[in-house]
NUTI-425602 format. One record per residue (C-alpha): residue in one letter; x, y, z. Coordinates in steps of 0.2 Angstrom, whole numbers, plus 2048, in hexadecimal, padded with zeros to 3 digits. Each point is the difference from the previous one (the first is absolute). Layout:
<rs>
AXYZ ...
</rs>
This chain:
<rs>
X35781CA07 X8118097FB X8047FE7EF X8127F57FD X80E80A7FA X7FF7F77EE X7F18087FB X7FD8137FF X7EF805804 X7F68097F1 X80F7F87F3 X7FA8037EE X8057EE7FD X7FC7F880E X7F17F4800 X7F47FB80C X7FF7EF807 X7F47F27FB X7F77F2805 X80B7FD810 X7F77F3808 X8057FE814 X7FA7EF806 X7FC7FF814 X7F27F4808 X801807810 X7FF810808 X80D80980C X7FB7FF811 X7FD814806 X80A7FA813 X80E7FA7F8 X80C80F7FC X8107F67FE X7F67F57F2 X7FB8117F8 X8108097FF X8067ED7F7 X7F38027F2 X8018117FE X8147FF7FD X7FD7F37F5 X7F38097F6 X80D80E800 X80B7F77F8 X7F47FA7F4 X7FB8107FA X8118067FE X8047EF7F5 X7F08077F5 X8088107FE X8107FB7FD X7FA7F47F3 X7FC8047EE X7E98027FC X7F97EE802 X7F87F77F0 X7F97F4811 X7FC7FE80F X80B80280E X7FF7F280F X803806812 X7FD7F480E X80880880F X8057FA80E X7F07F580A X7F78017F1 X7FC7F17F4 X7FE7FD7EC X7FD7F17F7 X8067FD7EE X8027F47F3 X8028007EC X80A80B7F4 X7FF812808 X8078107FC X80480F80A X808811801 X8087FE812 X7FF7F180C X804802812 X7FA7F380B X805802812 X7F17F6808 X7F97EF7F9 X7FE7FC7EE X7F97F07FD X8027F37F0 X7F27F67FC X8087F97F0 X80F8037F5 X8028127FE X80A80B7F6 X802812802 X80680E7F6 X80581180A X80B8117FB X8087FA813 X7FB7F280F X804801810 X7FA7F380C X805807811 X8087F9810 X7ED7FF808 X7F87F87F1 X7F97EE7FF X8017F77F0 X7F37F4802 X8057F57EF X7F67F3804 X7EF805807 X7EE7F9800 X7EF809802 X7FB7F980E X80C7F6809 X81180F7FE X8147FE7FB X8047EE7FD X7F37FA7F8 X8037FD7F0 X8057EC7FA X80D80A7F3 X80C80E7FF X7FC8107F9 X8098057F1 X805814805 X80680C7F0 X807812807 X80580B7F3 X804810803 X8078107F4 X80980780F X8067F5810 X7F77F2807 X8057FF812 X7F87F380D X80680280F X7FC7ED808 X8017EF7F9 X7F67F87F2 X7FA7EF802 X7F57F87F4 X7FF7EE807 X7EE7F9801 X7F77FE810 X7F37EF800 X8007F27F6 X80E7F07FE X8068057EF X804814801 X8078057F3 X80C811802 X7FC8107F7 X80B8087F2 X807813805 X80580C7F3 X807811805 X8048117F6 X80780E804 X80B8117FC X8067FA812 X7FB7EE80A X8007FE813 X7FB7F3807 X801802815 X7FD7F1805 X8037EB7F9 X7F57F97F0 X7F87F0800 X7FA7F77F3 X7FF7EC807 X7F57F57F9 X7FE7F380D X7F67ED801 X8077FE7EE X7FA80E7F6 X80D80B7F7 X808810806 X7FD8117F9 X80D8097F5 X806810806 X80480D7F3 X809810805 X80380F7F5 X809811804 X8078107F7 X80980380F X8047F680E X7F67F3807 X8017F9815 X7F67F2806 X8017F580E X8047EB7FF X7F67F77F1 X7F97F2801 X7F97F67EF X8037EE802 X8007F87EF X7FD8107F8 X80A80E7F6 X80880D80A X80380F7F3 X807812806 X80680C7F3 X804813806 X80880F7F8 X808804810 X8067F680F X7F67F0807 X8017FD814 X7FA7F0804 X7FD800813 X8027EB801 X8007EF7F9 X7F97FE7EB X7F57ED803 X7FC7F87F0 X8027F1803 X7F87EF800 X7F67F980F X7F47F6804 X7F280A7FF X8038067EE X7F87F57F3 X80A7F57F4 X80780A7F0 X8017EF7F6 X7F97EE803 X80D7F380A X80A80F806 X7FF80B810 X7FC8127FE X80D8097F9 X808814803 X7FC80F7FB X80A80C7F6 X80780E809 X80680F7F4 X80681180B X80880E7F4 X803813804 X80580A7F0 X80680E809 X8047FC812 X8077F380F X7F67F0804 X7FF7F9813 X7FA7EF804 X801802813 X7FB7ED801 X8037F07F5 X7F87FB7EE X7F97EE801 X7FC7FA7EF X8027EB802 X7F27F67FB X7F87F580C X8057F1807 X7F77F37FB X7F57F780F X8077EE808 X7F17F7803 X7F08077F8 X80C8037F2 X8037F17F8 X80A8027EE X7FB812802 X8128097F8 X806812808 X7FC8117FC X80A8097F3 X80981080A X7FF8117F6 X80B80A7F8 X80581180B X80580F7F7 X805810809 X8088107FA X804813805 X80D80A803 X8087FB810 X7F87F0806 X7FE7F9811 X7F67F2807 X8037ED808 X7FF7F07FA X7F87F97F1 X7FA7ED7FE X7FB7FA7F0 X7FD7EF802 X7F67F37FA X7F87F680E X8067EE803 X7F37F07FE X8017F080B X7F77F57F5 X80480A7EB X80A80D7FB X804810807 X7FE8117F8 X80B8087F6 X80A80F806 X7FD8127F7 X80C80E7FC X80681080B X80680F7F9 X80680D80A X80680F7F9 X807814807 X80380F7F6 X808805811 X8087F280F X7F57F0801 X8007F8813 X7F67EE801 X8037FE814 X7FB7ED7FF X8037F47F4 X7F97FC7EF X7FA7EF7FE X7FB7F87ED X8067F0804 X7FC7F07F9 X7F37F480B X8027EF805 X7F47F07FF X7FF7EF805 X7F47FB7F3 X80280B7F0 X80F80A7F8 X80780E808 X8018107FB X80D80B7F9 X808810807 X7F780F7F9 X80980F7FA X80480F80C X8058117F9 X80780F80C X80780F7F6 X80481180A X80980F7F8 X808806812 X8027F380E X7F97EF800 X7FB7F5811 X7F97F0801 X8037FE811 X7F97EC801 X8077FB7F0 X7F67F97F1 X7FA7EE7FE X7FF7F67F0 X8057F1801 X7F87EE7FB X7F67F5808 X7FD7EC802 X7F77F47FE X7FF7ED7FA X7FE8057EF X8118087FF X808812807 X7F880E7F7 X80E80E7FA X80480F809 X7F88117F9 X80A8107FE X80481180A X80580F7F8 X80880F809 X8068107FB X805810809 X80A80E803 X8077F6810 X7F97EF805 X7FE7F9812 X7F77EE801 X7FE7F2809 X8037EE7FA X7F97FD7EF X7FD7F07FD X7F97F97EE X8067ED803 X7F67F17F7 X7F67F380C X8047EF803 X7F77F17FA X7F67F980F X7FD7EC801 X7F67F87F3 X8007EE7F9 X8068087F0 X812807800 X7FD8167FD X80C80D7FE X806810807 X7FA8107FC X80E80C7F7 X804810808 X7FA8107FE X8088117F9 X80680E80D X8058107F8 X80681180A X80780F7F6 X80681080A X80880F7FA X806802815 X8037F380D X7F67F0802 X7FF7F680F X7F67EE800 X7FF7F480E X8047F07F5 X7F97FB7F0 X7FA7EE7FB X7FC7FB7EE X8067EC802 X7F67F17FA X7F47F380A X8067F1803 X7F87F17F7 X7F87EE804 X80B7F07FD X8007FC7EE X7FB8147FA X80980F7FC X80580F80C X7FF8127FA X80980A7F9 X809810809 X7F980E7FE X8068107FA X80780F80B X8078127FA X80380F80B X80780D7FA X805813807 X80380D7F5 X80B80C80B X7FF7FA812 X8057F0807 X7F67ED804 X7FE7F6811 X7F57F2801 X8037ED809 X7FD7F07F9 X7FC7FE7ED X7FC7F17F8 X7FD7F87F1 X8057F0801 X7F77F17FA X7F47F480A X8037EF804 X7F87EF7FE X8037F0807 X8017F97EF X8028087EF X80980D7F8 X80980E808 X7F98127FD X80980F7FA X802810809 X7FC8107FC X80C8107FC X80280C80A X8068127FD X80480E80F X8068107F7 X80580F80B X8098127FA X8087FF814 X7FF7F180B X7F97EF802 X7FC7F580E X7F87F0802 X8007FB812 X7FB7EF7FE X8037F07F4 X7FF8037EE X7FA7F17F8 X7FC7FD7EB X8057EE802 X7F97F17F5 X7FB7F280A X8037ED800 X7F97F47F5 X7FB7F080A X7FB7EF7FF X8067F37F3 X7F88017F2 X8057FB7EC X80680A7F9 X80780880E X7FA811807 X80B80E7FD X80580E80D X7F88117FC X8088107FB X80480E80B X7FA8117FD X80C80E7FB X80280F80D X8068107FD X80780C80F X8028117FD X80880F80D X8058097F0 X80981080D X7FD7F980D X8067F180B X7F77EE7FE X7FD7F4812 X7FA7F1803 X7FA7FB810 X7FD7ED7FB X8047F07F6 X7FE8087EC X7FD7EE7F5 X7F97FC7EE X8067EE800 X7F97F57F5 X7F77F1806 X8077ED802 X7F67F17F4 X7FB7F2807 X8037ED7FA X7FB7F47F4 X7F47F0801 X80C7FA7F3 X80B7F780A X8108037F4 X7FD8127FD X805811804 X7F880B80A X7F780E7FA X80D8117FE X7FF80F80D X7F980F7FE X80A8117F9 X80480C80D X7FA8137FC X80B80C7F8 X80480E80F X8058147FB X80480980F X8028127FC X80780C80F X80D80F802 X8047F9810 X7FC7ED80A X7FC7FE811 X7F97EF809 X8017F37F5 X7FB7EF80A X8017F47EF X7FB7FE7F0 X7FC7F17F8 X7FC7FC7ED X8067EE803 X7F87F57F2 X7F57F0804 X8097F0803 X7FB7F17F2 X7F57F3807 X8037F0807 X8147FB809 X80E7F77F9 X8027FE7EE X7ED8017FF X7FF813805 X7F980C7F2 X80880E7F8 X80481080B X7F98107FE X80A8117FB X80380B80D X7FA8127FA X80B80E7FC X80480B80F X8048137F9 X80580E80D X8008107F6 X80A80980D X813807805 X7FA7F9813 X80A7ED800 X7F37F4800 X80A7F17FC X80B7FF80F X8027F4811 X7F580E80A X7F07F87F3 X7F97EE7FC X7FC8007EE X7F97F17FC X7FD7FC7ED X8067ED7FD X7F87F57F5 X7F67F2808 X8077EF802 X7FD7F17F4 X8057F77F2 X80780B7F9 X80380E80F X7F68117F7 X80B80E7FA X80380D80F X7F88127FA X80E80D7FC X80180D80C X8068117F8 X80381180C X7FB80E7F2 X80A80E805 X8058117FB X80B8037F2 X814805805 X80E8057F5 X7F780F7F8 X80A8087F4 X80280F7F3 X80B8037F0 X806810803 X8018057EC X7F07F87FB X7F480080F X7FC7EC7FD X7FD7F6810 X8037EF807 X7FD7F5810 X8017F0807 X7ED7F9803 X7FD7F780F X7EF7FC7FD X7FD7F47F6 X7EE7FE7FB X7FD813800 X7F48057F3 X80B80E7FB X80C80E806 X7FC812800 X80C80F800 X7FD80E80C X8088137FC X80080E808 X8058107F6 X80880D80A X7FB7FA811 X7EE8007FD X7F67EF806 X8047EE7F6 X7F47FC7F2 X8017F37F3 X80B8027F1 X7FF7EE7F9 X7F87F0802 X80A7F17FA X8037EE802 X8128007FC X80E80680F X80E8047F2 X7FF80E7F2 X7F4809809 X7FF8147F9 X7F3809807 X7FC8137FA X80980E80A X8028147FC X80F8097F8 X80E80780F X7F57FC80C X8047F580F X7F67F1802 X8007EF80C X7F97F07FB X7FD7F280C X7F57EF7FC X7F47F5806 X7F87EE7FD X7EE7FE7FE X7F37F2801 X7EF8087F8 X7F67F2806 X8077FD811 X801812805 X812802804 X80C80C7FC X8117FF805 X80C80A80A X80B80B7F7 X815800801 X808812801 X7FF80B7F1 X80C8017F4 X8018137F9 X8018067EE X80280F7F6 X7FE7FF7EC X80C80A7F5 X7F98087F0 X80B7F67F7 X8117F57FE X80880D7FD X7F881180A X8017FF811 X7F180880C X80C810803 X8058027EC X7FA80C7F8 X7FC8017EE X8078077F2 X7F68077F2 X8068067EE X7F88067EF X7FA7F37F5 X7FE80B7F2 X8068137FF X7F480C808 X7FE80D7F2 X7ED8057FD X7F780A7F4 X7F5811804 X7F17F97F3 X8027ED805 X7FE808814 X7F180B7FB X7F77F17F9 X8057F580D X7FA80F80C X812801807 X8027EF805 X8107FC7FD X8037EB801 X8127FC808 X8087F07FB X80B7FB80F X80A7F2807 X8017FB810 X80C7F0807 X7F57FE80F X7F1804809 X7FE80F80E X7F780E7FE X8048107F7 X7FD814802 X8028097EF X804814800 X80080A7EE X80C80E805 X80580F7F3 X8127FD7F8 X80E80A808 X80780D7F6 X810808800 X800812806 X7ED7FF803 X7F77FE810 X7F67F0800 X7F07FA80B X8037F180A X7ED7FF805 X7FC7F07F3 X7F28047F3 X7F77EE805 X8017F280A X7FC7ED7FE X8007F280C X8017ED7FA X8027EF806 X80D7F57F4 X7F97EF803 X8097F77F3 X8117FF7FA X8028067EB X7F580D7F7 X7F480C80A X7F680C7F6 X7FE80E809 X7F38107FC X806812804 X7F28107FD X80C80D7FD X7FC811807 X7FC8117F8 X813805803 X8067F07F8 X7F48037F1 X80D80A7F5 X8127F87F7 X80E7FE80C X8087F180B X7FB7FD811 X8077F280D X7F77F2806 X8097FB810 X7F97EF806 X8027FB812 X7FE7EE802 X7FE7F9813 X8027ED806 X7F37F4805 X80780380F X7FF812800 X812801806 X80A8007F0 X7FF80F7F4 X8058047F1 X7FE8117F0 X8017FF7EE X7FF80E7F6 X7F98007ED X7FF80E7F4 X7EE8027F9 X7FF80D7EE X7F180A7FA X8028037EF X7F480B7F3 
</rs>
């Protein structure tokens, strides 16, 4: 046998190997070569795993390929490599350095002495634990074989690497429970379609999970029940990569069960589980986590999904936590969904979390959650259920929450957040809540709703706000609706209409369209059983910011408020129509639009909402002599107004934040051209203004120097110094100077001409200053060795304009005395 390349021969730390145990119950037939050459390769390989692998502290199992070994119990090995039958007579747990189970193998996990595979009445439970990779090349299942109840068996793999090659089945089955299944990797982990029906699905890797088909957990009929009166429920399932990309080449089906129709009886739905999946990019289908529905009680409640990428997260079907409805019980409520992505984010068939009905009353619509670097999504829909027939008036349920936050573009199919509609003489429910929002690309989407349900009699229902906030453009191809509804049916006192929701519109650089009706109208009231009074008074229409550089489609807008009750002299009190403000220079209110914001009719008519255009200042301004600045505002309810300035062509920044548009002195440099330009701001709204030109500044030094002055500098006090003071003060001689503007200055200390002597004109020492201020400047000068001795020198001071254009000497006399 050749020796693997591992392993030197005659190594002073190599070790011999131990204990290896090979397993074979029948021997290799002497005419059958090809059989031969099989096990022999095999064995090969074996060996060569032994010598690659560190000195065993066990045995080693080997069943190659035609061979058989049977096991059961807590075992340990050095090396496991089955490529022929290994056979489980009970649970079985085994602890190896490395596993393979090869393509040839049989895993017989649910053998009997005597009568062969699939003859146990239970699942084995199967432990693989190996301290290098455990790879088994075909399919698990750990189903029973005889019996009616057969209860599945629990798996539980770990490994530096996983692979599973083929599916893994877990089913429990004439209504006994499923086995878990339990998989650990260091590195990356590959299995086949996993089946547990009831029971937890738990992958967890270091490196990336390939899933090669559908996750099943959940409730069926032949899982037991979880709880008495309720059908089985779901099984958790938890996926998480630490370090690497998830695929889900199939769906995640979590719902509970539904709940039997005939043998059944006040037998409630399973609960769904909650789903949970996370690496860095993430891929898979649809997930459902549903609770299952119940003819005769209640149907079980839906769980949460939580998606989440490091990378781009792409869900190809759609994600379903919605609520479930009943004839008998109370429905339940939407579940919460959360999808977050740092790149690109897909959820290709939407995501479901709306209510559900039932005669006890709609149930409220749950919550979805979606944040990405760019967001593409089908509809998401969060809408509360309807109240379904009962002898007893029920209401609506209230809308869900929809949230979407992209720093790039997001694109949604249409987005539904209103309230279910209630029975005669109930409530509806409240509009639900919906804010998109981009942080530097642009928003398309369809419908979006919020409005409030309806019932044949009793109050209205409010709508829900509403908030589309792009950096560039935004598009809503359909109706736009945060309505309140109606009150109806006469009732004392009167019913009033509800309230609309406020909407906020936001292309901040970028162009605003709408493709369909945009309303927030408040709701009419119904009438009195009182015969001589008024109706009740209409709903407020919603306040409306729409915030755009630019405008393109605009079908109608409508924040109409809700006409009072009743007719005649009866009717009630109409509503305020809600403010319409159009933070933009593009004309909004103009014959090309219909701007609808009149109060509703009614005794008396309700006040129409003010409709203001909030628009970039004008008639920007500058005082030449003292750099102040004013404008006329045009903008109204802007928050502020912020001065812009850009010193010697470099970009704009802020110089000053203010709320006044008179007065306004913002910082600039000396001689040193400048432009100012304004803008309005609304913090909270997100708009900032255009800008009008730029006005252009330069600030003098003073009233009375110009940029291109010069200035002039005199002795404050007579320069006469003494040798001893000098030599104490180590030759610093202190100048007490003058100067009647600022610049800056180059001093030279020349020798003093004689008459009839040659004189130097090289100067003894220089000193360059900056005169900043106008009045005193003290100024020190070390006088060189030639000046160290009694005489008079000149001190010629050339002074130079901010400017640097204007010029300008003075000389002085400075005297060394003994």
């Amino acid at each position: 046998m050749p020796v693997a390349p591992c392993e030197r021969p005659g190594a002073p730390d190599s070790q011999p190997r131990r204990g290896v145990v090979i397993r074979i119950h029948r021997t290799i037939p002497r005419t059958s070569r090809r059989h031969t050459r099989t096990a022999l390769t095999a064995l090969t390989f074996a060996i060569a795993l032994l010598a690659c692998s560190p000195a065993a502290h066990a045995a080693d199992l080997l069943v190659l390929d035609g061979d058989q070994a049977t096991v059961s119990g807590n075992l340990s090995y050095g090396i496991v490599y089955v490529d022929g039958e290994l056979r489980l007579t009970g649970d079985t747990s085994i602890t190896a350095s490395t596993i393979y189970i090869g393509p040839s193998a049989g895993l017989r996990t649910c053998y009997v002495e005597g009568t062969g595979n699939g003859g146990c009445t239970a699942g084995r439970n199967l432990t693989l634990t190996s301290a290098g990779q455990l790879t088994v090349a075909s399919g698990i299942d750990l189903t029973a074989g005889t019996g009616t109840a057969r209860p599945g068996g629990s798996l539980n793999l770990q490994g530096s690497r996983v692979a599973v090659g083929g599916s893994i089945n877990t089913t429990g089955s004439g209504g006994a429970s499923s086995g878990s299944i339990t998989i650990n990797s260091a590195g990356a982990l590959n299995t086949g379609a996993l089946t547990a029906y009831g029971a937890t699905v738990n992958l967890a890797a270091a490196g990336p999970i390939d899933i090669g088909g559908d996750i099943q957990t959940q409730g069926t009929s032949g899982v037991p029940q979880n709880v008495p009166l309720q059908a089985q429920f779901a099984g958790p399932v938890a996926v998480a990569s630490s370090g690497g990309d998830v695929r889900i080449s199939g769906n995640v089906n979590a719902s509970g069960r539904d709940a039997p129709g005939n043998a059944g009886a006040g037998l409630g739905g399973g609960n769904g589980a909650d789903v949970s999946i996370s690496g860095s990019d993430v891929r898979l289908g649809s997930v459902d986590a549903t609770g299952g529905s119940s003819v005769d009680a209640a149907p079980g409640g839906s769980a949460h999904i939580a998606l989440a990428a490091r990378g781009s997260l792409i869900a190809l079907g759609r994600l379903d936590a919605g609520g479930q409805n009943s004839t008998v019980g109370a429905a339940t409520p939407g579940a919460h969904i959360d999808a977050t992505a740092g790149g690109p984010l897909v959820i290709g068939g939407g995501a479901w979390a709306g209510g559900a009905q039932s005669p006890s009353g709609g149930s409220a619509g749950g919550a979805i959650a979606l944040q990405g670097q760019t967001i593409s999504a089908g509809t998401l829909f969060v809408a509360g259920g309807n109240a379904a027939s009962s002898p007893t008036p029920m209401n609506g349920g209230p809308g869900g929450s929809i949230t979407a936050s992209a720093s790039g573009n997001v694109s949604l199919a249409a987005l539904q957040a209103y309230g279910g509609n209630g029975q005669p003489g109930s409530s509806p429910g409240a509009g639900g809540s919906i804010a998109v929002a981009s942080g530097a690309g642009s928003i398309g989407t369809g419908q979006v709703t919020t409005q409030g349900g309806y019932t044949g009699g009793g109050p209205g229902a409010p709508g829900g706000p509403i908030s589309l906030s792009a950096q560039t453009d935004l598009s809503v191809g359909g109706t736009l609706d945060a309505s309140g509804s109606n009150a109806n049916g006469d009732a004392d006192p009167p019913r009033p209409g509800a309230d609309a929701g406020n909407v906020l519109l936001r292309a901040a650089t970028g162009t605003l369209s709408l493709g369909g009706q945009m309303r927030a109208a408040g709701g009419s009231g119904a009438g009195s059983t009182v015969a001589t009074a008024a109706g009740g008074r209409g709903g407020n229409g919603g306040r409306l910011d729409l915030v755009a550089k630019a405008l393109g489609s605009i079908v109608s807008i409508s924040t109409h408020g809700g006409n009072g009750g009743d007719y005649g002299d009866l009717q009630g009190p109409g509503g305020t129509g809600g403010a319409v403000l159009g933070w933009t220079d593009a004309p909004l209110f103009d014959d090309q639009k219909v701007v609808d914001s009149d109060g509703g009719s009614g005794h008396p008519v309700g006040s129409s909402g003010v409709r203001t255009q909030e628009s970039s200042p004008t008639a920007l301004a500058v005082d030449p002599a003292t750099g102040r600045l004013t404008f006329t505002t045009r903008s109204p309810d802007a928050q502020l107004y912020r001065v812009l300035r850009s010193v010697g062509g470099a970009p704009a920044e802020v110089a000053l934040e203010s709320a006044q548009t008179t007065g306004l002195a913002p910082a600039s440099p000396v001689c040193v051209p400048v432009t100012f330009t304004v803008v309005a701001v609304h913090k909270d709204l997100g708009w900032t203004s255009d800008a009008p030109a730029p006005v252009s500044f330069t600030r003098p030094p003073s009233a009375t120097q110009g940029c291109g002055d010069a200035p002039k500098l005199s002795a404050a006090a007579r320069l006469r110094f003494s040798l001893r003071s000098l030599r104490r003060k180590k030759y610093r001689a202190v100048l007490k100077l003058r100067a009647d503007g600022i610049g800056s200055v180059q001093a030279n200390l020349l020798p003093v001409r004689r008459k009839g002597h040659k004189t130097a004109t090289k100067p003894l020492a220089k000193l360059g200053l900056q005169v900043a201020k106008v009045g005193g400047q003290t100024v020190q000068l070390v006088l060189p060795k030639a000046a160290r001795r009694p005489g008079r020198y000149t001190l010629q001071l050339a002074a130079t304009s901010p400017d640097g254009k204007g010029h300008v000497t003075t000389t002085l006399t400075l005297e060394v005395r003994k």
